[in-house]
Steps between C-alpha positions, in 0.01 A plus 500: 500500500510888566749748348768692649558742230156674495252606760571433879174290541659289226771378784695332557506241174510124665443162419171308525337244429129384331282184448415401190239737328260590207469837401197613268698611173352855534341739713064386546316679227174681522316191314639262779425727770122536331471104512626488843131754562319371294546176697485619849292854494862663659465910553870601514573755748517812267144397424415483876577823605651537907280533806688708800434180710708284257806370732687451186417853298613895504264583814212686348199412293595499070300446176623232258834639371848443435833683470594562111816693381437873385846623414537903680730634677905378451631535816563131636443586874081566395451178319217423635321786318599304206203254617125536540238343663289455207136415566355156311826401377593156557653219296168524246536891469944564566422877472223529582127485408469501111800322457514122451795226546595319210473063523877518470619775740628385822231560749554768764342694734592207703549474895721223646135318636345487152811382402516223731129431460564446108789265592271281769240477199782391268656242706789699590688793671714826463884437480708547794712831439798267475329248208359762356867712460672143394276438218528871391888443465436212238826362593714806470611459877724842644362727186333838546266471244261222348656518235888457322689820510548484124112487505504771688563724235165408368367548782153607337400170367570341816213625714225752562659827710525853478647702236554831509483833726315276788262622634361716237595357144476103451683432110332181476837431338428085619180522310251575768399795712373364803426163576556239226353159393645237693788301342576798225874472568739216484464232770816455741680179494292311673196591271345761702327851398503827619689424876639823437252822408184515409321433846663476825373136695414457821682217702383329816831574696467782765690814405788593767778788436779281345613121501723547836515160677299684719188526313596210275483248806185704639186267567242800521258492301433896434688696268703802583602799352651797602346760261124424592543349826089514568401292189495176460686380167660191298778474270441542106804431205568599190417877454260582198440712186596795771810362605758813298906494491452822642296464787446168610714213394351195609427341219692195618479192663645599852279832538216508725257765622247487774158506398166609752301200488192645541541701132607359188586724264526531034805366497483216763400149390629129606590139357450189675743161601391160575718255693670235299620146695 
């Protein structure tokens, strides 16, 4: 687990160990996620809007809304005028009011609680960050990539990322410009889709800075990270359709990100495990 030759909160790579698992084969869809309503009446938090009073939220009182890419300015150090808060969009409307999700999109617009609630419905849970990385590998133990490196060449049929001038000019080279249906690209050795692109997916493990012994043996239950140290966040995998060779390469099993949990976002969505005897 980890990686040593990529991103310090990748390290350092070590050895662990998992209990027996099952993985859903791909990331939930929009149809399962509409079941999963349709049988309980849930209002996902992009649908709820935030009260100033929530413990858990931004601190002031917003509509319904959720953050959706709008590609602008280049310079990586104002990213986050790449995203905005777009009123009424939520995993039935990704950008927004007068757009709809397809049956067979992964859903998004998805914070780590509706997440979790969709996985107590389902008889199940989110992956550990470490289960979740180890059945991203598919067996290729020590490798950078998801993939072979003589797949690597074809790197576009593999998975659903960014190509192109990022973030201005998406190719669609892999077939898609923006997200993608789930399990459009090959499956990994162990006969799951899309663990790399497409949608990032939340994990239940709390995020920390790196895998030091120091946080790895940590008991805490909150996350932390250095870059917003005021918000509360968990640790997603996989990158997405925005992950870019030129910008951000974590399209792979070892990267991670920290994610607010009180937003979910277009291009954040989640899979479920159930424990196996």
């Amino acid at each position: 687990m980890g990686e040593d030759r990529a991103y310090p909160e990748e390290r350092p790579a070590h050895r662990t160990c998992v209990n027996a698992f099952a993985i859903s084969k791909t990331e939930i869809t929009n149809a399962q996620f509409a079941t999963f309503v349709s049988d309980t009446g849930y209002v996902t938090r992009a649908e709820r809007g935030w009260s100033a009073a929530d413990p858990n939220g931004p601190g002031l009182d917003l509509a319904p809304a959720s953050a959706v890419f709008r590609p602008g300015k280049t310079d990586p150090k104002r990213a986050l005028e790449w995203w905005s808060l777009v009123e009424g969009a939520s995993w039935r409307h990704p950008d927004g009011i007068g757009s709809e999700a397809k049956p067979d999109w992964p859903v998004v617009h998805i914070t780590r609680s509706d997440a979790e609630h969709f996985a107590q419905w389902a008889d199940a849970r989110l992956a550990t960050e470490a289960e979740w990385e180890f059945a991203a590998r598919g067996g290729l133990d020590g490798a950078l990539l998801s993939w072979t490196q003589a797949e690597d060449a074809e790197r576009d049929r593999m998975a659903n990322i960014w190509q192109g001038l990022f973030p201005l000019i998406d190719e669609g080279h892999d077939g898609h410009i923006g997200v993608a249906p789930v399990a459009s690209y090959p499956a990994n050795p162990l006969g799951l889709h899309d663990m790399i692109g497409n949608v990032w997916e939340w994990t239940a493990t709390p995020y920390r800075p790196d895998h030091t012994s120091r946080h790895r043996t940590s008991t805490a239950s909150s996350s932390e990270d250095p870059a917003q140290p005021d918000a509360a966040v968990g640790t997603i995998k996989g990158g997405s359709f925005l992950c870019a060779t030129s910008y951000c390469l974590r399209f792979r099993p070892a990267a991670r990100q920290a994610q607010d949990l009180a937003f979910g976002t277009s291009h954040i969505g989640f899979r479920i495990v159930r424990d196996r005897p």
